[in-house]
Every structure is written in structure tokens, then in C-alpha cells.
C-alpha positions as semicolon CSV with decimal commas, in nm:
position;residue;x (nm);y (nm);z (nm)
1;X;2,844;1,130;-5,566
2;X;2,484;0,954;-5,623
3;X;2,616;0,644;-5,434
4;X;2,750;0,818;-5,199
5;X;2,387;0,992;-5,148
6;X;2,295;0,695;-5,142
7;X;2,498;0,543;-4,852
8;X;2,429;0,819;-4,633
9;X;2,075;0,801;-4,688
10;X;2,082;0,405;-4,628
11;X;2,261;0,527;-4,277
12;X;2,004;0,811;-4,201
13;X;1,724;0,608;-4,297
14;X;1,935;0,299;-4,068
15;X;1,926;0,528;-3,769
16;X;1,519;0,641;-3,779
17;X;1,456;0,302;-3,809
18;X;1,647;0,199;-3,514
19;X;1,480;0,501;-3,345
20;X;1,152;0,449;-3,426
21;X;1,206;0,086;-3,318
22;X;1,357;0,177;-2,937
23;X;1,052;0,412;-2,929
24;X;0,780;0,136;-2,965
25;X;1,011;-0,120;-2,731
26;X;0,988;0,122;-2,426
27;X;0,620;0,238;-2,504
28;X;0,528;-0,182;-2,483
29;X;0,720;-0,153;-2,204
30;X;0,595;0,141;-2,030
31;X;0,234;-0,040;-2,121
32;X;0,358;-0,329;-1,990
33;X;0,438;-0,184;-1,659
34;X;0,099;0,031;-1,647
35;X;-0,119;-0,304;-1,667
36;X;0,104;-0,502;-1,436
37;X;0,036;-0,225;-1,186
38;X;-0,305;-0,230;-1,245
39;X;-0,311;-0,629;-1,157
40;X;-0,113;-0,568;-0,883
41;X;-0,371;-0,301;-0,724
42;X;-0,645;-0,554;-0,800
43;X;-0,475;-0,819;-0,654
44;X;-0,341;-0,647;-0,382
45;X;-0,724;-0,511;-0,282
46;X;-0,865;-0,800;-0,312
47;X;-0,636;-1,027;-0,091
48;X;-0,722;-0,706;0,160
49;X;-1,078;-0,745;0,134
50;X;-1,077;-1,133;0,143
51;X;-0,879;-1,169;0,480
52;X;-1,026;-0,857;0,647
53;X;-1,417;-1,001;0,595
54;X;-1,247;-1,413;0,610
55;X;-1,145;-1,260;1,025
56;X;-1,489;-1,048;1,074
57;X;-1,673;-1,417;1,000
58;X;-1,446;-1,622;1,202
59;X;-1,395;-1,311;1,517
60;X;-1,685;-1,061;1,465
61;X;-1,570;-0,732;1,620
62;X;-1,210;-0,784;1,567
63;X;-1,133;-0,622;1,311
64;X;-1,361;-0,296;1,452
65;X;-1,246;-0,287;1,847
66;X;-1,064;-0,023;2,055
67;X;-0,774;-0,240;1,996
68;X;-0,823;-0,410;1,680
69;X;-0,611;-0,661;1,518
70;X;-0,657;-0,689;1,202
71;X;-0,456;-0,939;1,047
72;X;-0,509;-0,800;0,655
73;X;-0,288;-0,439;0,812
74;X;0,008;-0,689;0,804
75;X;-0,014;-0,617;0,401
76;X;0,138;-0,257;0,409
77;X;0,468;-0,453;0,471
78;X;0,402;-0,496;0,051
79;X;0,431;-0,105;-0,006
80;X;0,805;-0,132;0,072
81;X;0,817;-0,295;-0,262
82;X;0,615;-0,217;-0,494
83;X;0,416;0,163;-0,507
84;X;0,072;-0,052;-0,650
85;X;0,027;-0,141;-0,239
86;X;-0,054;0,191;-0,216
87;X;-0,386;0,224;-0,462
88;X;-0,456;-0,131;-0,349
89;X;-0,441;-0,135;-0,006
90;X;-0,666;0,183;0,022
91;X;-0,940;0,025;-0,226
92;X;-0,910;-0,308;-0,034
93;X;-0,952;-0,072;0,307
94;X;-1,295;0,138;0,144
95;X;-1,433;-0,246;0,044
96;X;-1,361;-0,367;0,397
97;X;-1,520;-0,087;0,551
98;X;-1,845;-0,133;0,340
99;X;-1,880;-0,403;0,614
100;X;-1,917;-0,114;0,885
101;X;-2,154;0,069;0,685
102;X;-2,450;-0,095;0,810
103;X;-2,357;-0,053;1,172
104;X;-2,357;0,335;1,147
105;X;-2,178;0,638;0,907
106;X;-1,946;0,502;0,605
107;X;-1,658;0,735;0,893
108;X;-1,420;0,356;0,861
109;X;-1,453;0,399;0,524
110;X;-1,343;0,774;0,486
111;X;-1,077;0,829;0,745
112;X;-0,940;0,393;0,739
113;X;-0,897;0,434;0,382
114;X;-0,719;0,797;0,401
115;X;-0,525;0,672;0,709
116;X;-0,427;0,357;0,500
117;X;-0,349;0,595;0,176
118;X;-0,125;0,818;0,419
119;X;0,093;0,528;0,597
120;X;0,113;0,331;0,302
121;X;0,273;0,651;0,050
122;X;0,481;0,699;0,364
123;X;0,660;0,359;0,381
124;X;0,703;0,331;0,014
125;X;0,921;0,644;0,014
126;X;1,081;0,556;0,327
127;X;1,163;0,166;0,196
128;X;1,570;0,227;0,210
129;X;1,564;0,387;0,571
130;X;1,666;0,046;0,769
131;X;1,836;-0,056;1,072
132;X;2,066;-0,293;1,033
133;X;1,855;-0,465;0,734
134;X;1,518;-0,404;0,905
135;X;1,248;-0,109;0,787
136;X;1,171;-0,050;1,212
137;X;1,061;0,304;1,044
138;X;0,825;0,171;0,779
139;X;0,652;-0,018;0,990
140;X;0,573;0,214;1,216
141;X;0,380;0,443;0,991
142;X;0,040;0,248;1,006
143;X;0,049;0,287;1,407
144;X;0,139;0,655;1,340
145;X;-0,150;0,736;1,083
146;X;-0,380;0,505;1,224
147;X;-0,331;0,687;1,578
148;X;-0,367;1,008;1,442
149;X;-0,637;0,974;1,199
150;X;-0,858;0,683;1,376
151;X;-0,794;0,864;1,706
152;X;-0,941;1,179;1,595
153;X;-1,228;1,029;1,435
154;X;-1,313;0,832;1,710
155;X;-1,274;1,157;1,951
156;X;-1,462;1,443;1,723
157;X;-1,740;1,147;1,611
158;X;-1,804;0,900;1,902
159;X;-1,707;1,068;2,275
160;X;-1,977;1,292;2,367
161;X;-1,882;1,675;2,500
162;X;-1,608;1,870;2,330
163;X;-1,286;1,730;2,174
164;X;-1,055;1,658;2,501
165;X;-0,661;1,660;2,422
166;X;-0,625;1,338;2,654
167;X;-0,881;1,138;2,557
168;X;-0,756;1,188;2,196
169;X;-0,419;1,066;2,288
170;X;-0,585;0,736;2,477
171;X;-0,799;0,651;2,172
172;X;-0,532;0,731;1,970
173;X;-0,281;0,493;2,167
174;X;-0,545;0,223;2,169
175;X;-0,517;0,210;1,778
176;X;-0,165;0,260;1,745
177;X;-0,136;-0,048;1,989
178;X;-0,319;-0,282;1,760
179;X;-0,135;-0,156;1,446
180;X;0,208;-0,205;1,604
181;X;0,095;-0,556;1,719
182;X;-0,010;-0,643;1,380
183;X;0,302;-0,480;1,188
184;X;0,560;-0,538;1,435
185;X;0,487;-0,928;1,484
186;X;0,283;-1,064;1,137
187;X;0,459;-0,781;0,958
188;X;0,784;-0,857;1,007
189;X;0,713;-1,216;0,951
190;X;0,539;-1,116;0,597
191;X;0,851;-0,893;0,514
192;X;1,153;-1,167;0,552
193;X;0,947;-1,393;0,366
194;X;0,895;-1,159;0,063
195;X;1,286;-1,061;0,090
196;X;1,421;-1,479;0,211
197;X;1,243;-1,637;-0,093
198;X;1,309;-1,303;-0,314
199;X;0,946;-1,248;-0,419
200;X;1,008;-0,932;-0,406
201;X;1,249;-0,948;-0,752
202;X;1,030;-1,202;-0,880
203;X;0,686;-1,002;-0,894
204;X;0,754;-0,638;-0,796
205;X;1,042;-0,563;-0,934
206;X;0,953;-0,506;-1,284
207;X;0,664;-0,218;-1,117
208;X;0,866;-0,021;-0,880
209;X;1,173;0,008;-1,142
């Protein structure tokens, strides 16, 4: 009977162990995965940043126009893989803005970055919805958001007189033009890049798992 005990409370001790042991692997992995998204963000805001204020010293005003192009909006194609393009691109949007500041209210800063935060949640959760291999829907959301939010803003803070339904809709389109430039030419280019040379499994996988 004692080695029988014994045995059985070799196996019971066997089994916490092998517990206890799963339960520190997936909280270094869970860690793991918190700091890697925390690089990516960084990374991610930065490269935002660098390429928005690299264009406003080599093209002043083209990042700011009626119909901007802003070449750094071709980096929401990274939220269809990995949900740290979300955080990142709307701190890389508030630090681009900062540029604005100067020029007038911190309003780029406030309604880019929520109009970034917006079309950026949007195409992460709409990543699957493709036609024929192509996220047409996903990259429309920027032009969407953009047209809404930055239309409004530029309606309710910058036209004179009361807000006019029409005139919404034109400064609205204006944006919306410049984002679907931007998304529907460097965009796609960006995207079949990422998914051709599969950097997509090889650095945002382990994050959006």
C-alpha cells in the first residue's frame, strides 16, 4: 500500500509539474507576443512619421492639400496583417500632424489620427473579405473615414457660413480622392509585396495569432 501511495503521488506530483510548466511556457509566450507588439507599434509609427515629414521636406504642402497624397497612408495596407498597425499608425498620424500645429489648431492631429484609428480597426477586421485574392474592401476604408471625418472637419472648421450638405460632400470627395490614389495604386503595390515575399508569416504572424 505505501508504494503504491507512493506511485500515485510520483504521478500527481508528475502532472502539477507538467502543469505548472505549460503555465509559465504560454505566459513567456503571451509576454513574448505583448513586447513584439509593442515593437511593432513603435516601428510601425515611426516609419509613419519618417516618410510623412521625409515628403513635407522634399513637396511642402503635399501631404496637407485638398487632394493630398500622402505616400506614408499606403501603410494601412499593414493592418491587414498584423492588429499593432492600428496603435501605430494612429501615433505615427498625431506625430505627423505635430507638423501642422504651427500653421493653425492641432484639428490634423485630432480628427487624422481618429480617422486613421477608425479605417485602420476597420480593415484589420475586414482582412479575409477579398475578391478574388484582393482586399478591394480594405482598402477602401481610409478613403471612407478620411472622407467622412476630414470632410467634416474641413466643412464645420474652415468654410465660413453654416455647415452646407454639398460642400461637405465636395471636400469630402476631394480627400477620399487622394486616399484612393494612394491605397489603390502604392497600396496595392505594398500589399503583394508583403504577401509575394511572405513577410507577412515572417514578422506578423507570430502578433496577429
Amino acid at each position: 500500500l505505501t508504494l503504491r501511495y507512493l506511485a500515485q503521488t510520483r504521478n500527481i506530483s508528475g502532472i502539477f509539474a507538467v502543469l505548472l510548466l505549460k503555465t509559465k511556457l504560454r505566459r513567456q509566450q503571451n509576454m513574448n507576443k505583448k513586447v513584439l507588439f509593442i515593437v511593432q507599434t513603435a516601428i510601425i509609427a515611426a516609419l509613419y512619421a519618417a516618410l510623412t515629414y521625409a515628403q513635407n521636406f522634399l513637396l511642402p504642402g503635399t501631404t496637407s492639400a485638398a487632394v493630398q497624397f500622402r505616400v506614408s497612408e499606403a501603410l494601412n495596407v499593414l493592418a491587414l496583417f498584423t492588429p499593432a498597425a492600428i496603435p501605430g499608425l494612429t501615433l505615427g498620424c498625431v506625430l505627423s500632424n505635430l507638423y501642422n500645429i504651427g500653421s493653425g489648431l492641432p484639428l490634423d492631429m485630432i480628427f487624422g489620427s481618429l480617422a486613421t484609428l477608425g479605417a485602420t480597426a476597420a480593415m484589420y477586421f475586414l482582412r479575409d473579405v477579398k475578391i478574388k485574392n484582393y482586399p478591394l474592401l480594405s482598402l477602401l476604408m481610409p478613403a471612407v473615414f478620411n472622407g467622412v471625418v476630414i470632410g467634416w472637419e474641413i466643412e464645420v472648421f474652415f468654410i465660413d457660413g453654416k455647415f452646407n450638405f454639398a460642400s461637405f460632400l465636395t471636400q469630402g470627395g476631394l480627400v477620399a480622392l487622394g486616399e484612393l490614389g494612394v491605397m489603390l495604386v502604392l497600396g496595392t503595390i505594398l500589399y503583394y509585396v508583403i504577401v509575394g515575399r511572405k513577410i507577412d508569416k515572417k514578422i506578423f504572424k507570430k502578433v496577429s495569432e
